[in-house]
HTML snippet that shows the backbone in 3Dmol.js (N, CA, C, O; Angstrom):
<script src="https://3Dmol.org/build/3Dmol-min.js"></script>
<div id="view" style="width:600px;height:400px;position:relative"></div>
<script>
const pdb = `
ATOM      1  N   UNK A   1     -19.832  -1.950 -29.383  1.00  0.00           N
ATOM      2  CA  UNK A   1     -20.340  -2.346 -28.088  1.00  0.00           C
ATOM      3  C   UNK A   1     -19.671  -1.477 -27.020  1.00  0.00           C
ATOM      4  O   UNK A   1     -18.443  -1.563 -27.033  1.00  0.00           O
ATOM      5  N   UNK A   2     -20.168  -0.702 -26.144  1.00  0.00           N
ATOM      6  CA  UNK A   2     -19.736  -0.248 -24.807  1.00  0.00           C
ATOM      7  C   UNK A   2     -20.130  -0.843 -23.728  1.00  0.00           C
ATOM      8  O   UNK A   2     -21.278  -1.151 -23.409  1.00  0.00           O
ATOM      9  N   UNK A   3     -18.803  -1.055 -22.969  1.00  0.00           N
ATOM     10  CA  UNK A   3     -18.635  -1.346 -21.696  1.00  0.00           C
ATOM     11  C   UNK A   3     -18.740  -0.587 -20.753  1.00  0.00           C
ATOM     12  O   UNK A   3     -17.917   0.328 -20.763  1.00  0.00           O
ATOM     13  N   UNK A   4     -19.746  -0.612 -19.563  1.00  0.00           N
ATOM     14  CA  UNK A   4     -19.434   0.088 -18.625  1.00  0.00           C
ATOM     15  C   UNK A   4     -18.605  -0.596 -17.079  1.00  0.00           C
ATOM     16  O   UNK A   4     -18.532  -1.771 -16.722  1.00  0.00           O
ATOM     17  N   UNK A   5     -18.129   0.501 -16.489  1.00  0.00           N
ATOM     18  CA  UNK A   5     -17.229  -0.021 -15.618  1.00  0.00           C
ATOM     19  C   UNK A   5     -17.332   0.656 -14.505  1.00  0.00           C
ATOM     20  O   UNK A   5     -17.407   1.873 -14.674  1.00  0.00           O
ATOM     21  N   UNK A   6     -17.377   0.104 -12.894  1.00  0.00           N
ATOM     22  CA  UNK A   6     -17.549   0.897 -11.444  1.00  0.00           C
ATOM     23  C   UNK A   6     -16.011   1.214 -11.493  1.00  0.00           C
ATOM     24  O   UNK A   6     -15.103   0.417 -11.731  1.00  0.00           O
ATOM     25  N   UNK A   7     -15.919   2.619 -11.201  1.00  0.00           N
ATOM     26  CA  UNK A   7     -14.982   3.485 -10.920  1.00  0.00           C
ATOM     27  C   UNK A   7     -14.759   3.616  -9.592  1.00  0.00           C
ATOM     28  O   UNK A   7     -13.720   4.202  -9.287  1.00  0.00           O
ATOM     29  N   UNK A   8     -15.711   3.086  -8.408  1.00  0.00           N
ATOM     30  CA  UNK A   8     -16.088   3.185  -7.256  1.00  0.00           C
ATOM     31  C   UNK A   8     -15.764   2.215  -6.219  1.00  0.00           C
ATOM     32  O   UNK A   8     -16.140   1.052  -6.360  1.00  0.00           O
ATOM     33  N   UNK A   9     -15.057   2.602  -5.115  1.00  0.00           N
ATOM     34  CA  UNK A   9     -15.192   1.250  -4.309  1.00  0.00           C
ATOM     35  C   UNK A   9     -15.414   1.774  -2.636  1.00  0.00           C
ATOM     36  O   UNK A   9     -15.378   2.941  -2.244  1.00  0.00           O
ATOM     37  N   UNK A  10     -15.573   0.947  -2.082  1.00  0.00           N
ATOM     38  CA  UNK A  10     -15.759   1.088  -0.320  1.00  0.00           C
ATOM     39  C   UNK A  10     -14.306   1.466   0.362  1.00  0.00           C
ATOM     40  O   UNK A  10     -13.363   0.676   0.405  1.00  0.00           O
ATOM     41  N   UNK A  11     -14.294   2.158   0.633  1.00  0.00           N
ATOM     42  CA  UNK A  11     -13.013   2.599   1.640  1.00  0.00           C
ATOM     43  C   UNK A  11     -13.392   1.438   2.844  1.00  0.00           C
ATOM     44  O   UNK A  11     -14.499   1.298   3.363  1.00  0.00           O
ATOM     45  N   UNK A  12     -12.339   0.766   3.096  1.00  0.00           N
ATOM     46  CA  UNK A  12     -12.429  -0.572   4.377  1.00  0.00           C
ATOM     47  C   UNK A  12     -11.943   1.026   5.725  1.00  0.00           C
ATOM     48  O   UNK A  12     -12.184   0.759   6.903  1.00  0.00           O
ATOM     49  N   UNK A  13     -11.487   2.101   5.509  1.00  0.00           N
ATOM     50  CA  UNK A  13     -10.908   3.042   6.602  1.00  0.00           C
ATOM     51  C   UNK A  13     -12.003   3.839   7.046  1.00  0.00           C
ATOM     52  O   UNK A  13     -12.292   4.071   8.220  1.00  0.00           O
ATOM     53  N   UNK A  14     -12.883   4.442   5.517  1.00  0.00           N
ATOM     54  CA  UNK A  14     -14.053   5.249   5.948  1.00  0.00           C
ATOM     55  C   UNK A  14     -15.270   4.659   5.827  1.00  0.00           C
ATOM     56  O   UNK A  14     -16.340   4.752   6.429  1.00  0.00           O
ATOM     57  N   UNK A  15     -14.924   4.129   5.053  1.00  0.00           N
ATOM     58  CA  UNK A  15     -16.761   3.214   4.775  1.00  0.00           C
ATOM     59  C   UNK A  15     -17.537   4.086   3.826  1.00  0.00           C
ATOM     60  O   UNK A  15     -18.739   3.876   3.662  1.00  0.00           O
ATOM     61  N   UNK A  16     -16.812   5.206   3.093  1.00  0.00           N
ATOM     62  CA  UNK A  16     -17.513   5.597   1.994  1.00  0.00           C
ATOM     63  C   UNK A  16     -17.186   5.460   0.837  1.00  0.00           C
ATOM     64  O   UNK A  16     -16.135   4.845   0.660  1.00  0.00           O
ATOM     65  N   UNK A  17     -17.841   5.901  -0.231  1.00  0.00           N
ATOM     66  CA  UNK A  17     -17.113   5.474  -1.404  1.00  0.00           C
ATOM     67  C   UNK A  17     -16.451   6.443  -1.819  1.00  0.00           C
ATOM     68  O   UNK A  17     -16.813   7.605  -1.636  1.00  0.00           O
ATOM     69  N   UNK A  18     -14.907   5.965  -2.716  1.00  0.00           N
ATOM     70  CA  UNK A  18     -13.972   6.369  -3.128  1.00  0.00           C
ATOM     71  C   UNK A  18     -13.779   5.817  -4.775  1.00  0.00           C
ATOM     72  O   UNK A  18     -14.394   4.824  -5.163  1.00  0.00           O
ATOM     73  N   UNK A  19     -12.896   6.553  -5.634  1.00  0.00           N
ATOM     74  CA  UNK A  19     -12.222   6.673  -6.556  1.00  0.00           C
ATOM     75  C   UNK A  19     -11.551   5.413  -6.631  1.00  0.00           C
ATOM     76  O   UNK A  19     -11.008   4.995  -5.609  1.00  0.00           O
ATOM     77  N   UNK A  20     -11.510   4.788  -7.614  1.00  0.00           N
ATOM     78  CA  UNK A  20     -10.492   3.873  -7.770  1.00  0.00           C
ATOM     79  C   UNK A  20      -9.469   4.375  -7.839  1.00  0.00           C
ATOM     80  O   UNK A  20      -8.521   4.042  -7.127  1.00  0.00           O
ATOM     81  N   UNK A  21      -9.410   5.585  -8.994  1.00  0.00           N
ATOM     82  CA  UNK A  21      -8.353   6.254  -9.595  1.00  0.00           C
ATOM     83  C   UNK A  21      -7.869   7.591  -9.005  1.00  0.00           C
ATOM     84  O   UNK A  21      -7.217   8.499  -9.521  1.00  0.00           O
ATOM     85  N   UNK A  22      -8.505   7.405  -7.478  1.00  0.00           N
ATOM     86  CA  UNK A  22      -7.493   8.095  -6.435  1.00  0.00           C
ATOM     87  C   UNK A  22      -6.390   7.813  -5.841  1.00  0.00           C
ATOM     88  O   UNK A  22      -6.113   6.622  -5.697  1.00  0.00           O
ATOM     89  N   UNK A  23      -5.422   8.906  -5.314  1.00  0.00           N
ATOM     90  CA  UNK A  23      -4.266   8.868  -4.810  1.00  0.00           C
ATOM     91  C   UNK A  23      -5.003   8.008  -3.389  1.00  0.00           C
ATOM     92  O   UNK A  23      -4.388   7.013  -3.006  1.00  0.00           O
ATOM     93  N   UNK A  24      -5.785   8.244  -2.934  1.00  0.00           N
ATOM     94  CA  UNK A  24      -6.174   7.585  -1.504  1.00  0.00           C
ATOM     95  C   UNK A  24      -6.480   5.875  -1.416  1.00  0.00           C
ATOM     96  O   UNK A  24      -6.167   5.042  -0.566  1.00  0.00           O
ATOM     97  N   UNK A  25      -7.316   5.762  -2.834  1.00  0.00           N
ATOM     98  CA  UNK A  25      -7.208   4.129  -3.317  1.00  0.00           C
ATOM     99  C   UNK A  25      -6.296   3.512  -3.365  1.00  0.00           C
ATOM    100  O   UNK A  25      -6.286   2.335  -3.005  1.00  0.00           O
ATOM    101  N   UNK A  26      -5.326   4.102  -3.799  1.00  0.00           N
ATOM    102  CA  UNK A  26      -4.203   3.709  -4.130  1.00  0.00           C
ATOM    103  C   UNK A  26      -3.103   3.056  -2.929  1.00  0.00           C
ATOM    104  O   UNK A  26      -2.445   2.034  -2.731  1.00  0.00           O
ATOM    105  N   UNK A  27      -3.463   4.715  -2.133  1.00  0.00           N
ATOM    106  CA  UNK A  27      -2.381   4.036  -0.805  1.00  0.00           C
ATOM    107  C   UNK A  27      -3.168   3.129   0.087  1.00  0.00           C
ATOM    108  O   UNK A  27      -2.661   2.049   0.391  1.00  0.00           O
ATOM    109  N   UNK A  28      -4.695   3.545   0.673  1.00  0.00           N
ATOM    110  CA  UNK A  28      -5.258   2.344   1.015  1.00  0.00           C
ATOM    111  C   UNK A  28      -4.977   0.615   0.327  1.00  0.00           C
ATOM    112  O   UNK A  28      -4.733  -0.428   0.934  1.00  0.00           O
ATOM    113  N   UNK A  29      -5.132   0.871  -1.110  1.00  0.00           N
ATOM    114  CA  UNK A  29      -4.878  -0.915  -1.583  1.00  0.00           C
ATOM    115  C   UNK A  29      -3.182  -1.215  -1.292  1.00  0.00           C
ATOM    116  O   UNK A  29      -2.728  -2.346  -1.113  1.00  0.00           O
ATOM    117  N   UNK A  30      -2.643  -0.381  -1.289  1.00  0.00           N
ATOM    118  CA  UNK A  30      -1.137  -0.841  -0.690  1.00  0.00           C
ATOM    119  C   UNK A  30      -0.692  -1.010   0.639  1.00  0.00           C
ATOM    120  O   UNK A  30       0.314  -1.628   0.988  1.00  0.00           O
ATOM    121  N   UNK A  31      -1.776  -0.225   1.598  1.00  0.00           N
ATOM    122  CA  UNK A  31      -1.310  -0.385   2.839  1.00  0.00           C
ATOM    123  C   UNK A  31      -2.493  -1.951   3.346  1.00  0.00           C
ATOM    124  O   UNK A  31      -2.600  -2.570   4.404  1.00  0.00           O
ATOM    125  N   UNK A  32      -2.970  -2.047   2.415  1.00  0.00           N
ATOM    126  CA  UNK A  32      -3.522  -3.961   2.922  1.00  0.00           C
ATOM    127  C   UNK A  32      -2.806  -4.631   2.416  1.00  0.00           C
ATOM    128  O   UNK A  32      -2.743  -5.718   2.991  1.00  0.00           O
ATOM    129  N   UNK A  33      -1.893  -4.512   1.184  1.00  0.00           N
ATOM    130  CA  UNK A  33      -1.229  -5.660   0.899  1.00  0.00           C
ATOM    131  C   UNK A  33      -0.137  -5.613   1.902  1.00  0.00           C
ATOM    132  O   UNK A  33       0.327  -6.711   2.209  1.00  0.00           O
ATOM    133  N   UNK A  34       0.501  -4.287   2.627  1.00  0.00           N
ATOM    134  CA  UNK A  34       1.332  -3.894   3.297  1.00  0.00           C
ATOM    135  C   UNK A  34       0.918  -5.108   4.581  1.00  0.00           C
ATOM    136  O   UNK A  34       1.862  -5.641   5.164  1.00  0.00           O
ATOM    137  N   UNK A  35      -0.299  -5.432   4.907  1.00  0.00           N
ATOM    138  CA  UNK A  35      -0.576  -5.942   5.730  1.00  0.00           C
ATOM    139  C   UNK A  35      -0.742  -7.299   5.959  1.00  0.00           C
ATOM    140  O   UNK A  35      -0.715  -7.870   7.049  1.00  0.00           O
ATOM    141  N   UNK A  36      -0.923  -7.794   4.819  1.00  0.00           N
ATOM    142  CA  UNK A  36      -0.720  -9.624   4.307  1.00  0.00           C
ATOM    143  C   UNK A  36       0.317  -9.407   4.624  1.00  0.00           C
ATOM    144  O   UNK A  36       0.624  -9.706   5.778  1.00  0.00           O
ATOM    145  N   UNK A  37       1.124  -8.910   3.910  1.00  0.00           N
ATOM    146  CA  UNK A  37       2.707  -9.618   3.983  1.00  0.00           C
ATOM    147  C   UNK A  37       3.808  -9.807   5.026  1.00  0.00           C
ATOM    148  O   UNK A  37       3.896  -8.890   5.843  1.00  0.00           O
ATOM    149  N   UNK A  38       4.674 -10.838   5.154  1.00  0.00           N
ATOM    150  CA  UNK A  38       5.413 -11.092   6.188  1.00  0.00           C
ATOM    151  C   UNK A  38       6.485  -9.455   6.116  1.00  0.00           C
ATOM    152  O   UNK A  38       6.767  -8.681   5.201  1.00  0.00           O
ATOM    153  N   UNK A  39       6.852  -9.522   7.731  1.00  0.00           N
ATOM    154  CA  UNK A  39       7.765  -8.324   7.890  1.00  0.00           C
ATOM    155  C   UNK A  39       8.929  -8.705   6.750  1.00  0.00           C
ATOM    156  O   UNK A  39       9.144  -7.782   5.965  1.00  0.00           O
ATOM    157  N   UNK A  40       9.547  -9.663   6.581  1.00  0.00           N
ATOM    158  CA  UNK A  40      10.541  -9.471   5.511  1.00  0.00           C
ATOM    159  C   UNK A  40      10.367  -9.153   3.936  1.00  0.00           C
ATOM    160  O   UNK A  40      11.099  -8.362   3.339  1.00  0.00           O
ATOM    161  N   UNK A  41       9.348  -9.840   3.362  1.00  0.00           N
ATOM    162  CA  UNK A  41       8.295  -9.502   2.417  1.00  0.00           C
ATOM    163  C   UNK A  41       8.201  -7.049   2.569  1.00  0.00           C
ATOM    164  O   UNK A  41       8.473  -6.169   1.752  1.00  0.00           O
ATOM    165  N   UNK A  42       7.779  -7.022   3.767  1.00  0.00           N
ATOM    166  CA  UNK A  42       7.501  -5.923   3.904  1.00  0.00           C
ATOM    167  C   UNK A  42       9.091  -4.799   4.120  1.00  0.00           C
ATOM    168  O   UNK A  42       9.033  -3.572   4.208  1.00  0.00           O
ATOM    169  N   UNK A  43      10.226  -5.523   4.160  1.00  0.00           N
ATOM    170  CA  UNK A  43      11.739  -4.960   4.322  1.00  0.00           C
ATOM    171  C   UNK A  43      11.759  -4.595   2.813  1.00  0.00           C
ATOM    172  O   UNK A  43      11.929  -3.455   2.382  1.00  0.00           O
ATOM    173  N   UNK A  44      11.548  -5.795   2.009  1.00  0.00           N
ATOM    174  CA  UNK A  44      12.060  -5.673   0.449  1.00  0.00           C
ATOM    175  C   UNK A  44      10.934  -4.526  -0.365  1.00  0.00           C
ATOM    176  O   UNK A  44      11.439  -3.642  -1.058  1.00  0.00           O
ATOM    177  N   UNK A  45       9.426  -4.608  -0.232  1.00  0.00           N
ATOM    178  CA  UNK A  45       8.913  -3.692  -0.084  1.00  0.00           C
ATOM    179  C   UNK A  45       9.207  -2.297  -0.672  1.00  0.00           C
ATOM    180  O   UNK A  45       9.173  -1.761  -1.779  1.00  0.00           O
ATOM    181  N   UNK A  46       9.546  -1.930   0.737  1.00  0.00           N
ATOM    182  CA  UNK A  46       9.602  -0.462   1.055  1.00  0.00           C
ATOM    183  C   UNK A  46      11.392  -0.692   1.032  1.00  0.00           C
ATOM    184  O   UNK A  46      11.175  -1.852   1.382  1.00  0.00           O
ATOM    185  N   UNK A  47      12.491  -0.650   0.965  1.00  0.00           N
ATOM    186  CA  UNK A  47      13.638  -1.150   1.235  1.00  0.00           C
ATOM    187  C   UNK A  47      14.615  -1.389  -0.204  1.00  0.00           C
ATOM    188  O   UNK A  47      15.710  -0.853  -0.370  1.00  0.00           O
ATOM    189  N   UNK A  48      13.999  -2.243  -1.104  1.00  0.00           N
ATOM    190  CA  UNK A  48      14.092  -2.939  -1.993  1.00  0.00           C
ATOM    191  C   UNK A  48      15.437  -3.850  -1.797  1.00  0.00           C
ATOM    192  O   UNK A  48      16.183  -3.562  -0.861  1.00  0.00           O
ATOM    193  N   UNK A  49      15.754  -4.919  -2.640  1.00  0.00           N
ATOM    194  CA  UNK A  49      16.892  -5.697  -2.436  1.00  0.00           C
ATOM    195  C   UNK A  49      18.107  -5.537  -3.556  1.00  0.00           C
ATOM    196  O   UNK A  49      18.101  -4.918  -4.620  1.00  0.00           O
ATOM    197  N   UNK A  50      19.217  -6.372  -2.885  1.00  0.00           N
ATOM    198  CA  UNK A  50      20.626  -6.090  -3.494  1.00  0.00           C
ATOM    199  C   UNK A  50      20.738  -7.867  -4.044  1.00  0.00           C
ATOM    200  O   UNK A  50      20.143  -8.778  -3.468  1.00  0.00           O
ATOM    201  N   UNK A  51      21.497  -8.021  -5.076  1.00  0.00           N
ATOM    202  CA  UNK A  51      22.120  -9.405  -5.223  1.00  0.00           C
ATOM    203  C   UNK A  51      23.128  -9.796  -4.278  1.00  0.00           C
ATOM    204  O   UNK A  51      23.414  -8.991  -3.392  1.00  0.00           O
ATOM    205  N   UNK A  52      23.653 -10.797  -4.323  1.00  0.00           N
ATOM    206  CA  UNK A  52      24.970 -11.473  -3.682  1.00  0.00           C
ATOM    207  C   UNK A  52      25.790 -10.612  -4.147  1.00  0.00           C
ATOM    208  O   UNK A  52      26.829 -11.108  -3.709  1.00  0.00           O
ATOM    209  N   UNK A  53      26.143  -9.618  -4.750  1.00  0.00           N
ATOM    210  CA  UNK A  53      27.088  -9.078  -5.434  1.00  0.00           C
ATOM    211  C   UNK A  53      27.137  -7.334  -4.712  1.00  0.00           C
ATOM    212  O   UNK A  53      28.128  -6.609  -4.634  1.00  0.00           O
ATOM    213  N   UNK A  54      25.703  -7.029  -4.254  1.00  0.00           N
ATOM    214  CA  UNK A  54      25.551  -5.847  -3.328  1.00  0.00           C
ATOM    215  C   UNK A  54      25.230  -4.921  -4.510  1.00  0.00           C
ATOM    216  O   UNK A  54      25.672  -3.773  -4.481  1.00  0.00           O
ATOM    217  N   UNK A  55      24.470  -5.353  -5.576  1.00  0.00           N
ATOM    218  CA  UNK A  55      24.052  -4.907  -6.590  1.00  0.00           C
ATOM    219  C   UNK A  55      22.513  -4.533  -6.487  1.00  0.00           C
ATOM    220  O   UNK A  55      21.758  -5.481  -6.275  1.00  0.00           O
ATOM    221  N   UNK A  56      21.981  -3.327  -6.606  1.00  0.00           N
ATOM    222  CA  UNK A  56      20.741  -3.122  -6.320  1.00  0.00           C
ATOM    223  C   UNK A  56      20.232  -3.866  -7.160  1.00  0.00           C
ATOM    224  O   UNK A  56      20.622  -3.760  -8.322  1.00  0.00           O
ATOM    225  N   UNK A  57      19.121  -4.925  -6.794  1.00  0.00           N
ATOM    226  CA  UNK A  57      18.087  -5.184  -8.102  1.00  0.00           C
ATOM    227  C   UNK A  57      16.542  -4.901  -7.392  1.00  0.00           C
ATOM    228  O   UNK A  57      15.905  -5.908  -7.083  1.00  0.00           O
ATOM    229  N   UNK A  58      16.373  -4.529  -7.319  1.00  0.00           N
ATOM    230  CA  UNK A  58      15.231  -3.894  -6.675  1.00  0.00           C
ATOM    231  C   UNK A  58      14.999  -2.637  -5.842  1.00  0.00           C
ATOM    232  O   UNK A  58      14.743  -2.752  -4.644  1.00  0.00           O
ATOM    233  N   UNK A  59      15.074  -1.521  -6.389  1.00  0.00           N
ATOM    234  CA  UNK A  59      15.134  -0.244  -5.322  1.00  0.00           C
ATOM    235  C   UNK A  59      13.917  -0.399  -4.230  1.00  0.00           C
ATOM    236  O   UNK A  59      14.489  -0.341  -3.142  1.00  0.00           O
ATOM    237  N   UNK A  60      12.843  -0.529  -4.058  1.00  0.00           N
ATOM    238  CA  UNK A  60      11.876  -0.490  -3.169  1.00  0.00           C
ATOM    239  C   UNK A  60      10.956   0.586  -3.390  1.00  0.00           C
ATOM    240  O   UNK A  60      10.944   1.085  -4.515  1.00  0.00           O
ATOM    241  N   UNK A  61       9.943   1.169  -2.238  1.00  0.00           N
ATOM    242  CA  UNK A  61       9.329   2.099  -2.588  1.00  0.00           C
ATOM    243  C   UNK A  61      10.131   3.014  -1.987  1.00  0.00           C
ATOM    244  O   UNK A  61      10.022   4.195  -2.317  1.00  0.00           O
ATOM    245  N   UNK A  62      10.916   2.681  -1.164  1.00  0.00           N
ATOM    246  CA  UNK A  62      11.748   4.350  -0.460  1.00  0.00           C
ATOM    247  C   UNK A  62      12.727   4.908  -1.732  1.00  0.00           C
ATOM    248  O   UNK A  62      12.797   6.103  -2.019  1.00  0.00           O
ATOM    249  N   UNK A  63      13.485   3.818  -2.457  1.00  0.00           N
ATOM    250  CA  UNK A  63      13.884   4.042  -3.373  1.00  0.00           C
ATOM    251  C   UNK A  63      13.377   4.806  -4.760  1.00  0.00           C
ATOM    252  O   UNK A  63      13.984   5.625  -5.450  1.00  0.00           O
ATOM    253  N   UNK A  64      12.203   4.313  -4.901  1.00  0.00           N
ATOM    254  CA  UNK A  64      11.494   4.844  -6.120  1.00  0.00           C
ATOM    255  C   UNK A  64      10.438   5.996  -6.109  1.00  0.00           C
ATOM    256  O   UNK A  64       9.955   6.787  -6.920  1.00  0.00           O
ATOM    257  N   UNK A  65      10.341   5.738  -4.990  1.00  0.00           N
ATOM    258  CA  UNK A  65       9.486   7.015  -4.585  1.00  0.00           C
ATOM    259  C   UNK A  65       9.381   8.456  -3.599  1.00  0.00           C
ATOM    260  O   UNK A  65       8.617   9.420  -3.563  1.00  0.00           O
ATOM    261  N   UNK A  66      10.699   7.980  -2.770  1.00  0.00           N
ATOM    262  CA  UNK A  66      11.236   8.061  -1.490  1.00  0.00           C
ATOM    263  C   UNK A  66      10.670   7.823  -0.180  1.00  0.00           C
ATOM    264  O   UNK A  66       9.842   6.913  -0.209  1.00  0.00           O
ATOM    265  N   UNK A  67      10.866   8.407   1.101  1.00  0.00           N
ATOM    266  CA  UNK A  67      10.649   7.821   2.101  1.00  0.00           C
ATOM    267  C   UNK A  67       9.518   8.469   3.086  1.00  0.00           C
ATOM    268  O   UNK A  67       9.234   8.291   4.271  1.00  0.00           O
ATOM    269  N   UNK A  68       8.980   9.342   1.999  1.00  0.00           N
ATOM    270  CA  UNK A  68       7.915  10.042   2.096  1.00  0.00           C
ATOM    271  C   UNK A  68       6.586   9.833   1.550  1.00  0.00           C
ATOM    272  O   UNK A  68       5.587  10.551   1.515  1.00  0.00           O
ATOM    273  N   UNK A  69       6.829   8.697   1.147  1.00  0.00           N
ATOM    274  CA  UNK A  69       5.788   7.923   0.324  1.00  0.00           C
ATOM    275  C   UNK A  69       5.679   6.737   1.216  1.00  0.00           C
ATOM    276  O   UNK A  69       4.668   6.385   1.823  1.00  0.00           O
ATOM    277  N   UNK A  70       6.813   6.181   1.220  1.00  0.00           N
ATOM    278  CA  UNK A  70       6.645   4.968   2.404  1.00  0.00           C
ATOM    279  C   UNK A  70       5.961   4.952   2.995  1.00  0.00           C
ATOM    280  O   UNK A  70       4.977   4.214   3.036  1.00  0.00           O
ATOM    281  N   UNK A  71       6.497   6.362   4.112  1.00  0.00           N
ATOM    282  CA  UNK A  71       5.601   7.111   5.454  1.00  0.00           C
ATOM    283  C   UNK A  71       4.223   6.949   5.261  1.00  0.00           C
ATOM    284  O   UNK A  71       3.578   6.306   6.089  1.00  0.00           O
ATOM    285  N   UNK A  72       3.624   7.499   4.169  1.00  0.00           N
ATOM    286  CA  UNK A  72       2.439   7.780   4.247  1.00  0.00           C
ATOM    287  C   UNK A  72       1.922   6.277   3.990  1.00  0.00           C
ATOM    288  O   UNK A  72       0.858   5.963   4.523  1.00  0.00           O
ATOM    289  N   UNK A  73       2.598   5.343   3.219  1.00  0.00           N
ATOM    290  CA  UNK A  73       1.672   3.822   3.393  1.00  0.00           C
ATOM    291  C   UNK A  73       1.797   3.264   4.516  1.00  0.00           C
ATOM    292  O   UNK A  73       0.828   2.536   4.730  1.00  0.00           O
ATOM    293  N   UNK A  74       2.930   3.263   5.770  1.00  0.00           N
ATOM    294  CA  UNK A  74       2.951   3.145   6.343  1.00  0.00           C
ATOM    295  C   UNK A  74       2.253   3.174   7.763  1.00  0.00           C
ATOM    296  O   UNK A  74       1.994   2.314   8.605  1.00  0.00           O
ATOM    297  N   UNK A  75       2.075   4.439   7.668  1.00  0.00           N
ATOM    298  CA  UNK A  75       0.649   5.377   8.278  1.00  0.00           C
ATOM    299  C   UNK A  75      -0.525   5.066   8.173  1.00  0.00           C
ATOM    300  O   UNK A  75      -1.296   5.075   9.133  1.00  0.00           O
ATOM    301  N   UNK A  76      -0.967   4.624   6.573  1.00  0.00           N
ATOM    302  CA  UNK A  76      -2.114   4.006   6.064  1.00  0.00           C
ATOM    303  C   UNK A  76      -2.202   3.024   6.864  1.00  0.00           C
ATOM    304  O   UNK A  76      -3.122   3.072   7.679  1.00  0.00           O
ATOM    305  N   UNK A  77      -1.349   1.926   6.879  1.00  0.00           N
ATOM    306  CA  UNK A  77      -1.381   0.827   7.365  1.00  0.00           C
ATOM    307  C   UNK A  77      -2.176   0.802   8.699  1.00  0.00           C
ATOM    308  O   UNK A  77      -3.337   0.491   8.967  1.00  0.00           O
ATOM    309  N   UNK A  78      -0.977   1.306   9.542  1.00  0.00           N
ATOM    310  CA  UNK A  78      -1.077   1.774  10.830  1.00  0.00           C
ATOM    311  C   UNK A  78      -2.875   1.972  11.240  1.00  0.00           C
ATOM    312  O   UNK A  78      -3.420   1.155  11.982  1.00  0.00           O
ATOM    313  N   UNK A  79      -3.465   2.884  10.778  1.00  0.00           N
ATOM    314  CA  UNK A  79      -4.809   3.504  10.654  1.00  0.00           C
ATOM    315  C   UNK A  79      -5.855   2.279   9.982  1.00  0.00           C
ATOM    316  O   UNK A  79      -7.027   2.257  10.357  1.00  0.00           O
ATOM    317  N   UNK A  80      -5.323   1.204   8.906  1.00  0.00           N
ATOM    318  CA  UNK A  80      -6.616   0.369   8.747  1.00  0.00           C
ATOM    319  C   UNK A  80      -6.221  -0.943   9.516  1.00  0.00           C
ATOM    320  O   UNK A  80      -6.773  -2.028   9.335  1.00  0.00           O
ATOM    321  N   UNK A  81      -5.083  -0.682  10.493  1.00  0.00           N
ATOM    322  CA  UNK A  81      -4.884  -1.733  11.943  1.00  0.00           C
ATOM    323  C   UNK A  81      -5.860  -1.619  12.616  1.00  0.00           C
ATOM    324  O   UNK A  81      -6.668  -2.487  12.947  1.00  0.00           O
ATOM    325  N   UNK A  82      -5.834  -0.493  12.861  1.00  0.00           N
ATOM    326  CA  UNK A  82      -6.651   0.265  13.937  1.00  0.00           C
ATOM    327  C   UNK A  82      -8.243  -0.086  13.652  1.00  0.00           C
ATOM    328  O   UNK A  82      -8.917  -0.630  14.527  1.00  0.00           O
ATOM    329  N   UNK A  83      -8.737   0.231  12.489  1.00  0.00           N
ATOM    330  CA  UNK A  83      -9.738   0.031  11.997  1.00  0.00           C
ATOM    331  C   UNK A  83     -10.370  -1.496  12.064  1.00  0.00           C
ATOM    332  O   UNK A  83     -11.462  -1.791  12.548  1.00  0.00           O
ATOM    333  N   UNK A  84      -9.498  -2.314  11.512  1.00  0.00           N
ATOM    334  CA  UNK A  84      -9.734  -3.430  11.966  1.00  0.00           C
ATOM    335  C   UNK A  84      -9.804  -4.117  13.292  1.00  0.00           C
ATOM    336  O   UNK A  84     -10.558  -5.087  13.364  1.00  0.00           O
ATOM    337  N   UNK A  85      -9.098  -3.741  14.399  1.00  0.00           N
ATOM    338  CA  UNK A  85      -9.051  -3.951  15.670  1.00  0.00           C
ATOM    339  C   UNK A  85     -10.165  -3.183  16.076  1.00  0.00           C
ATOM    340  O   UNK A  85     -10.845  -3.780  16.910  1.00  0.00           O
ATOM    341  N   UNK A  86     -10.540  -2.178  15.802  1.00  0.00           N
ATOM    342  CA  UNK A  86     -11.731  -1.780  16.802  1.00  0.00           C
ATOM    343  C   UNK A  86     -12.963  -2.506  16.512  1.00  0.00           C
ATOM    344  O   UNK A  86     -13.845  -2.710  17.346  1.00  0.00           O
ATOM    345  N   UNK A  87     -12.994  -2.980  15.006  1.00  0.00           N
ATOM    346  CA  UNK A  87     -14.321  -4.115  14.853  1.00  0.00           C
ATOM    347  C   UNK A  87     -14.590  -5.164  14.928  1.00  0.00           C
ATOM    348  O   UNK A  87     -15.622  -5.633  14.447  1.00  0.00           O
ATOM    349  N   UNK A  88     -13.306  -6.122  15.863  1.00  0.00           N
ATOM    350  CA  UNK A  88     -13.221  -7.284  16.513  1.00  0.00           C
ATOM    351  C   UNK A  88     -13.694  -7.164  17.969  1.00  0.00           C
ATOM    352  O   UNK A  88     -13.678  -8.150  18.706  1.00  0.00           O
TER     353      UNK A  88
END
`;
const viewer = $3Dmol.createViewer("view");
viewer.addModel(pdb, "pdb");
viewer.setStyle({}, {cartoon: {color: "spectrum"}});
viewer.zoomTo();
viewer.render();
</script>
C-alpha cells in the first residue's frame, strides 16, 4: 500500500506555498511557537536553563545552535508580528 503525503504548506508571512522540509518552514513554525509562549517560556528557549546547582540542563537554542540562529527566529518572529498586526 502507498501513502501519499502534502509536502506543502501556506506560509502565514507570504501566503505562498512552501516546503515543509525547508529551512524557512522550519524557522517560520518556530518563530509562532516563539510567539505563544510566555517571555519566560521564551528566556529558557533561546537561553536554555541551569539546575539549583548552576548545572546546565538545558543549553537553549543560542546554546545549540548559537546566537545566530536565535537572531534569525527572532527576526522571524518579529516579521509574522507584523504580519499579523497589519491584518487586524
Amino acid at each position: 500500500m502507498t501513502y501519499s503525503r502534502d509536502t506543502t504548506a501556506i506560509s502565514e508571512l507570504t501566503g505562498e506555498t512552501v516546503s515543509t522540509w525547508s529551512e524557512e518552514w522550519r524557522i517560520e513554525t518556530e518563530a509562532r511557537t516563539v510567539l505563544k509562549i510566555s517571555k519566560q517560556e521564551r528566556d529558557v528557549f533561546f537561553n536554555g536553563r541551569k539546575d539549583e546547582n548552576g548545572k546546565t540542563i538545558d543549553r537553549g537554542v543560542v546554546g545549540i545552535r548559537g546566537p545566530q540562529a536565535a537572531e534569525a527566529i527572532l527576526e522571524m518572529a518579529r516579521r509574522l508580528q507584523e504580519v499579523r498586526d497589519a491584518k487586524k
